[in-house]
FIPAGU-252678 format. One line per field, with one value per residue (C-alpha): residue number from 1; x negated, y negated, z negated. Coordinates in steps of 0.2 Angstrom, whole numbers. Layout:
REM FIPAGU-252678
i NUM;...
xx X;...
yy Y;...
zz Z;...
This chain:
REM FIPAGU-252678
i 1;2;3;4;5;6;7;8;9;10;11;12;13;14;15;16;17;18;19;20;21;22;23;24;25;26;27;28;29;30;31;32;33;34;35;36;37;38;39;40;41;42;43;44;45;46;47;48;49;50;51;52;53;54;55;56;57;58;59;60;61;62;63;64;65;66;67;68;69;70;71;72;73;74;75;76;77;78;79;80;81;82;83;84;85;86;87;88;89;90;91;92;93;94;95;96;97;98;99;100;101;102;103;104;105;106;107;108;109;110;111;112;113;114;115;116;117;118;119;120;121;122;123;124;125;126;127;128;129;130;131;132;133;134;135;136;137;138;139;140;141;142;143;144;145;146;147;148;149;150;151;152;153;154;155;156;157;158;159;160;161;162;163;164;165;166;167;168;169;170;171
xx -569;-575;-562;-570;-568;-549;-547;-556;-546;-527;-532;-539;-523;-510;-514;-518;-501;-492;-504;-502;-483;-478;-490;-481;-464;-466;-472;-460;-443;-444;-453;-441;-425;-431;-435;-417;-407;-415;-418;-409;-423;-433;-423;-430;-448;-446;-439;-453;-467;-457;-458;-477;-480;-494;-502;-499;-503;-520;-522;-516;-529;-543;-540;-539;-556;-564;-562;-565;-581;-584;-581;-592;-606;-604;-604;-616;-631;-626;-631;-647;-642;-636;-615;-616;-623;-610;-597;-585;-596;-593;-575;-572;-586;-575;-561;-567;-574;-557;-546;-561;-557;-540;-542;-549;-540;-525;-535;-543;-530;-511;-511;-515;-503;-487;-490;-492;-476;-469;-472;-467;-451;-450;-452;-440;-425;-438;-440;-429;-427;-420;-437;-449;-437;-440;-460;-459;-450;-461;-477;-466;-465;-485;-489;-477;-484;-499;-496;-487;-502;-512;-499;-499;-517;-518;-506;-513;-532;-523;-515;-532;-540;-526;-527;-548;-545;-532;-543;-560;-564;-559;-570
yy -516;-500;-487;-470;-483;-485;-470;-463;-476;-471;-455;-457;-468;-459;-443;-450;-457;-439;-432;-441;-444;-427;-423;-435;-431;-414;-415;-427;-421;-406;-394;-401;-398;-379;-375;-382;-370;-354;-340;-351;-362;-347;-349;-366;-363;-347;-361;-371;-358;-353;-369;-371;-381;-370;-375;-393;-401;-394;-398;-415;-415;-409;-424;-437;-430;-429;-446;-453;-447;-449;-466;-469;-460;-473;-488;-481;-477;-494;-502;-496;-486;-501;-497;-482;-492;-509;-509;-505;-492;-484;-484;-478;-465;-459;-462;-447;-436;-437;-434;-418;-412;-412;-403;-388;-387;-385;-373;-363;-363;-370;-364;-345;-344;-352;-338;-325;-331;-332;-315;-309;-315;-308;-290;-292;-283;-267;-266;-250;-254;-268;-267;-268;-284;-292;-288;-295;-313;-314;-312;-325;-335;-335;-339;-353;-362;-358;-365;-383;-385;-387;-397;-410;-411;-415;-427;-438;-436;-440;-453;-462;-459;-469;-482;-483;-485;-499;-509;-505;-521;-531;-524
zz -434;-436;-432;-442;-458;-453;-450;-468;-474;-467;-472;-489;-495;-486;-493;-510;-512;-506;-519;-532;-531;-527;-543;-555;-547;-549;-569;-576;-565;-555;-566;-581;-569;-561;-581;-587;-570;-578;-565;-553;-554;-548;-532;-527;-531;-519;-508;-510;-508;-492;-484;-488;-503;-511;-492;-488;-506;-504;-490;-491;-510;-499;-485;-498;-507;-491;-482;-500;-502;-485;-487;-503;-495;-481;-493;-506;-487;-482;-500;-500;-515;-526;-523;-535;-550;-545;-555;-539;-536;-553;-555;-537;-542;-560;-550;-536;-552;-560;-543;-539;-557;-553;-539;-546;-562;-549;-536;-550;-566;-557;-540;-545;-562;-551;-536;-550;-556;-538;-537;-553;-549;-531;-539;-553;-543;-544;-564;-566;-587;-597;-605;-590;-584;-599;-599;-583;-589;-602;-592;-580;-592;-600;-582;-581;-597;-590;-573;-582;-595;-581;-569;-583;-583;-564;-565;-576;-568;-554;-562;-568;-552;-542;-556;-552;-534;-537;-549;-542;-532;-547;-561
């Protein structure tokens, strides 16, 4: 038994799965319920950014994507450069490429446009005119779109990814 590979492994899974599912939970009921409790929903996603969230999720995103590649560099030096052209290989391999493009349309496009929005909302006791306030919400709410657009975009690269991992020794 090697314990690095475990360890990748325990890792790679654990993380994936708080990834993923916090990803799909998020999409399909907590962003639909934060939208639905109108600036009260503001409320819990200051709530949320307070405890961290906009922290952890990448970090747990970058433990996944680095014990996974790890491990198919591992498999790929060991196979004399033959696992990347196997099948397994390949479907592990799409299913690292979709899980990294995941990671950077939420790092790049989500992660800034739901902070802006954080923000916006933070200053909205400062705006001294109805009209500036409703700038504001507007912008809010540009950003917001924005922000979900891409949310469901990760989720469901996510969601193929996970669905590569689980069907890769099989193919």
């Amino acid at each position: 038994m090697n314990v690095l590979v475990v360890v990748l492994r325990l890792i790679h899974v654990v993380s994936g799965i708080v990834w993923v599912g916090f990803a799909v939970f998020a999409t399909f009921y907590l962003v639909p319920v934060v939208e639905a409790a109108g600036p009260e929903g503001g409320k819990i996603m200051a709530a949320l950014q307070r405890r961290g969230l906009l922290t952890v999720m990448p970090l747990l995103a970058l433990a996944t994507l680095i014990s996974g590649f790890w491990l198919f560099a591992r498999d790929s030096a060991t196979a004399a450069g033959t696992f990347g052209r196997s099948p397994m290989g390949m479907t592990l391999g799409i299913g690292g490429l979709l899980a990294l493009i995941a990671f950077l349309i939420g790092i790049v496009v989500m992660r800034p446009a739901m902070t802006r929005v954080g923000k916006i909302m933070a200053s909205m006791g400062e705006a001294s005119t109805d009209q500036e306030r409703q700038s504001r919400l507007a912008e809010a709410g540009r950003l917001r779109a924005r922000g979900g657009a891409a949310g469901r975009f990760v989720t469901w690269f996510l969601v193929l990814a996970a669905v590569a991992m689980a069907v890769a020794r099989d193919v």
